[in-house]
KEKE-3310 file (N, C-alpha, C; in steps of 0.2 Angstrom, whole numbers, plus 5000, padded with zeros to 4 digits):
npx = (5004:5002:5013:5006:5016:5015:5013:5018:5028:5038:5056:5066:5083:5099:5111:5130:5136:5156:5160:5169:5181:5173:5162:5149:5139:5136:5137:5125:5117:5118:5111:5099:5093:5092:5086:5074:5073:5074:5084:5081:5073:5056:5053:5039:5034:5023:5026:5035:5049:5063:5078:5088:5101:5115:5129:5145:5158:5153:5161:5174:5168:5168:5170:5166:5177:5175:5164:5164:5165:5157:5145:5129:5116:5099:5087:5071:5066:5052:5046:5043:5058:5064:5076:5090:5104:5118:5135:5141:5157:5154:5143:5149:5157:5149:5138:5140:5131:5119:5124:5123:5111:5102:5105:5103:5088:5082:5084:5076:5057:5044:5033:5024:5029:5042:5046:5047:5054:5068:5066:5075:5088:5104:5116:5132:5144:5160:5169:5160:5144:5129:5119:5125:5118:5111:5115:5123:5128:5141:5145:5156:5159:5167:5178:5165:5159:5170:5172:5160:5161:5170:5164:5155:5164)
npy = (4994:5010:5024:5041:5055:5068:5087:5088:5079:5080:5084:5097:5099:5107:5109:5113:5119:5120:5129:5131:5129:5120:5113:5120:5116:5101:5102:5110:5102:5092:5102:5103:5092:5089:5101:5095:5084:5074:5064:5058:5044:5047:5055:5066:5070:5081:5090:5099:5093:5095:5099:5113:5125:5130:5140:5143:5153:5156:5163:5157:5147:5137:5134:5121:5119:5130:5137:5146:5161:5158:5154:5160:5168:5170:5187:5193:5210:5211:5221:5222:5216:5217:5207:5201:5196:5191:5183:5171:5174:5190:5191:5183:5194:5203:5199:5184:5174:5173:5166:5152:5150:5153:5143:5131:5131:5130:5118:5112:5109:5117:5133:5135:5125:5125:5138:5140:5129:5135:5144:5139:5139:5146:5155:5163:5174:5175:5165:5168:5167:5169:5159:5151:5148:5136:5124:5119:5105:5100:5097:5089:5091:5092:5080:5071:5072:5066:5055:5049:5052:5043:5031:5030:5031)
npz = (5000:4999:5005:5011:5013:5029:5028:5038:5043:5034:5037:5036:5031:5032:5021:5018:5004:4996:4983:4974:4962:4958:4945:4933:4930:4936:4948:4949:4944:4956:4965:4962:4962:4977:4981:4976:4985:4980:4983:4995:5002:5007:4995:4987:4973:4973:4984:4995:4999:5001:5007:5014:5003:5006:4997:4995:4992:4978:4967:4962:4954:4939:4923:4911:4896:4883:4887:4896:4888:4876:4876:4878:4887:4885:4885:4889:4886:4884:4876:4856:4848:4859:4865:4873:4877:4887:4891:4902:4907:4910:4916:4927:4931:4936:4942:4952:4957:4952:4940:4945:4951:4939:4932:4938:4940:4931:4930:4938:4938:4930:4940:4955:4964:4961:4963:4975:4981:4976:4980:4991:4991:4994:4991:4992:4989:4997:5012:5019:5026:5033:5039:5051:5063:5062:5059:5048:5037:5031:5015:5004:4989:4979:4980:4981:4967:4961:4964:4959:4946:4943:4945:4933:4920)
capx = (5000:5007:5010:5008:5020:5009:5019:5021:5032:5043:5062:5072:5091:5103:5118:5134:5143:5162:5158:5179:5182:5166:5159:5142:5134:5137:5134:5117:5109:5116:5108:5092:5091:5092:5079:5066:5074:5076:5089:5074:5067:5051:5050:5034:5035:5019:5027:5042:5051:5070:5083:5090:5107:5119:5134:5149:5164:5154:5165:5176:5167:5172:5165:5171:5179:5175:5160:5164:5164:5154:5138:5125:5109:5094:5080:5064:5062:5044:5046:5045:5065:5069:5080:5097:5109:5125:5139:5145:5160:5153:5139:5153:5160:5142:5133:5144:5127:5116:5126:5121:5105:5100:5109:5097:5081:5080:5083:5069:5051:5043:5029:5025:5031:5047:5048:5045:5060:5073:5072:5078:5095:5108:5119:5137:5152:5166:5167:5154:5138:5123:5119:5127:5113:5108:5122:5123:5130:5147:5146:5162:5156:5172:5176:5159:5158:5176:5168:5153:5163:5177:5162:5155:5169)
capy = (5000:5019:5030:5047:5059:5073:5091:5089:5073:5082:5088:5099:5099:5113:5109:5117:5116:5124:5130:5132:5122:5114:5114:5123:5110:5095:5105:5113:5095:5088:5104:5103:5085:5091:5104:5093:5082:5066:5061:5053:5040:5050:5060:5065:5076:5088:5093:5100:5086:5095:5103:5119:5123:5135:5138:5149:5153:5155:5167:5155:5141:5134:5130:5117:5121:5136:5139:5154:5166:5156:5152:5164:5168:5177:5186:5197:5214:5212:5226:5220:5217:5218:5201:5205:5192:5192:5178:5169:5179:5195:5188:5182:5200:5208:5194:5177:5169:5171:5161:5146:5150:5151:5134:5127:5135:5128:5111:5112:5109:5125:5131:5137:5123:5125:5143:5138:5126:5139:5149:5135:5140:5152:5159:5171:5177:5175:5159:5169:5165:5169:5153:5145:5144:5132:5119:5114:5098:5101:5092:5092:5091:5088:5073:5066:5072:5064:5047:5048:5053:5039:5026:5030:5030)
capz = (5000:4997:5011:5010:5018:5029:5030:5048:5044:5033:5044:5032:5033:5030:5017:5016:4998:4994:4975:4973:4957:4956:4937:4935:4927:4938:4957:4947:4944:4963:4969:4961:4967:4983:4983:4977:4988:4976:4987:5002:5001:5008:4991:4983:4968:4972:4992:4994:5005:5000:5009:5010:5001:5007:4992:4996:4986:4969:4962:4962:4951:4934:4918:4905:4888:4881:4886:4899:4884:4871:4880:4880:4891:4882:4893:4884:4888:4880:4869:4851:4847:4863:4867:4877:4877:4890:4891:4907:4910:4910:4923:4934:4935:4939:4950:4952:4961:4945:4936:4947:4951:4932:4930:4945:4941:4923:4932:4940:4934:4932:4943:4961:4970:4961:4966:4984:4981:4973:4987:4998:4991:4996:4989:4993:4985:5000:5015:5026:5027:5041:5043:5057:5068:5059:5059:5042:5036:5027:5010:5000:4982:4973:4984:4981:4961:4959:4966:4955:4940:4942:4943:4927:4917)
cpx = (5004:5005:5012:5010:5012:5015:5021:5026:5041:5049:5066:5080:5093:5111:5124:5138:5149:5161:5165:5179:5175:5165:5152:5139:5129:5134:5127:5114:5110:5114:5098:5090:5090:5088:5074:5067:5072:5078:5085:5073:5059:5048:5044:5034:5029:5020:5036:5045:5060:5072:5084:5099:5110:5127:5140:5155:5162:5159:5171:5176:5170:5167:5169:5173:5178:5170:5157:5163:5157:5145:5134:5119:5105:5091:5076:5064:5054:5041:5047:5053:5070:5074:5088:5099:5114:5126:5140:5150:5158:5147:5141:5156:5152:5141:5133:5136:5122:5116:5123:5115:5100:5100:5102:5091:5080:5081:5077:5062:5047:5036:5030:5029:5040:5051:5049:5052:5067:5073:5075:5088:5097:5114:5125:5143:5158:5162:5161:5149:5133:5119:5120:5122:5111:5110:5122:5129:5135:5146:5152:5159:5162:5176:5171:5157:5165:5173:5161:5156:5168:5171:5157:5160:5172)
cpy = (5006:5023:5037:5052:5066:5080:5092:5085:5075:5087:5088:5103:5104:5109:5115:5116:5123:5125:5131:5126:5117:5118:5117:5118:5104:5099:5108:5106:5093:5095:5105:5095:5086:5096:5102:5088:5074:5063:5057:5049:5043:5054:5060:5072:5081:5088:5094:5097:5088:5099:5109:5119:5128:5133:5145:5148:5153:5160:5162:5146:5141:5132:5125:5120:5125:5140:5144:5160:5164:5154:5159:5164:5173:5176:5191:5202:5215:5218:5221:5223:5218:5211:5204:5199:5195:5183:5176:5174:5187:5195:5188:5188:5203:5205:5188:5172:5169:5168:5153:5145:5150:5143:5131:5129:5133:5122:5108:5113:5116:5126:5134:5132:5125:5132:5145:5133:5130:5144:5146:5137:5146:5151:5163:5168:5173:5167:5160:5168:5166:5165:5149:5144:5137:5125:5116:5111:5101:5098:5095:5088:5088:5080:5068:5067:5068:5056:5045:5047:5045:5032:5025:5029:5023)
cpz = (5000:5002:5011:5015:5020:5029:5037:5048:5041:5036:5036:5034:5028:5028:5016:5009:4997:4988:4973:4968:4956:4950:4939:4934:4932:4947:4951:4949:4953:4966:4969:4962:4974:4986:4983:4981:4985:4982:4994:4997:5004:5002:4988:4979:4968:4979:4991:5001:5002:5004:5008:5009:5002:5002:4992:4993:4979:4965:4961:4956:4944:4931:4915:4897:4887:4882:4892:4895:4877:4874:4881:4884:4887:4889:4884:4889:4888:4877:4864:4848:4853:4869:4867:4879:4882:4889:4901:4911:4912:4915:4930:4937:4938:4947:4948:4954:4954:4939:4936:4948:4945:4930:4935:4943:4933:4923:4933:4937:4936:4935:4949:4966:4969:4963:4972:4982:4980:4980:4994:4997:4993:4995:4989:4990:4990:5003:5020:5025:5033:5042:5047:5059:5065:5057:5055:5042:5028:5022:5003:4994:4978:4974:4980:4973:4958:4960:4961:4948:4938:4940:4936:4922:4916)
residu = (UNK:UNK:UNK:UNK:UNK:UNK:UNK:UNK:UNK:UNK:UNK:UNK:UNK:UNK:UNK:UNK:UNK:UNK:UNK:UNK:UNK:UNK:UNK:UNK:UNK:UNK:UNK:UNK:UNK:UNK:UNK:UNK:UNK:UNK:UNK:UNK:UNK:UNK:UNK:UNK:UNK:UNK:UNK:UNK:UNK:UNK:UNK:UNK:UNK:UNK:UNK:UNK:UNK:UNK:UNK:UNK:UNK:UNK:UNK:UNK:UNK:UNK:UNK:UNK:UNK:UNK:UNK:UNK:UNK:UNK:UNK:UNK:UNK:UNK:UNK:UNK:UNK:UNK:UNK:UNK:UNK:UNK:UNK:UNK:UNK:UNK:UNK:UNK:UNK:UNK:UNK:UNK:UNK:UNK:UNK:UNK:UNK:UNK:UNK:UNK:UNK:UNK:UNK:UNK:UNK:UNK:UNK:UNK:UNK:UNK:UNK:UNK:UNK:UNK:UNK:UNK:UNK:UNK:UNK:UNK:UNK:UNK:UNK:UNK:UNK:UNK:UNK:UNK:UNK:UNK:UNK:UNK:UNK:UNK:UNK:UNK:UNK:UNK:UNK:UNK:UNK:UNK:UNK:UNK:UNK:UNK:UNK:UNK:UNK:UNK:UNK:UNK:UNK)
# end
């Protein structure tokens, strides 16, 4: 028989990730698994049963090959003609966290629960952060991407 989780049953946990040398790509997907909280066994895809993610040192992330300069983002003004293109690099100098949070948020299925999920992240430039109270759980990403990557191959 199928049991269905109530929101009182749901206990969400506070992750910490180093973003130093992590790829965008690869921390994007394990952090969108962790918002909608793939990662339980408890999951059910219309409650949000994910975590929250604390990501410090983005300025300090990494793309693959070329696609710092070559990769573009459109947005719409919504004026006729009015599409505005930037690249990656010119991102990372404005606002480093936009880079990742676009990455993340085009992961995720789109919709209110997903915008209730996106803001479970967080986001900062340097190692600080004003979350301690909250005693998040250290997870070293390059570690655990280098172990996932090696068993693929």
């Amino acid at each position: 028989m199928t049991s269905f989780i109530k929101k009182s049953e749901i206990k969400n946990n506070w992750l910490l990730i180093n973003a130093e040398n992590a790829i965008v790509g690869r921390l994007a997907a394990y952090i969108s698994k962790v918002l909608r909280g793939k990662d339980k066994s408890i999951y059910t895809p219309n409650m949000d049963t994910g975590d929250f993610v604390i990501v410090t040192n983005i300025d300090k992330i990494k793309f693959t090959g070329k696609k710092l300069n070559n990769k573009k983002y459109y947005r719409h003004t919504g004026h006729p003609g009015g599409i505005k293109t930037t690249s990656p690099s010119i991102l990372m100098k404005k606002k480093p966290e936009d880079v990742l949070k676009l990455a993340v948020k085009r992961m995720l299925p789109h919709g209110p629960l997903a915008k209730k999920q996106l803001s479970k992240l967080k986001i900062y430039k340097g190692e600080k952060h004003p979350h301690d109270t909250q005693n998040p759980k250290v997870i070293d990403f390059i570690k655990l991407n280098k172990k996932n990557s090696t068993a693929i191959n």
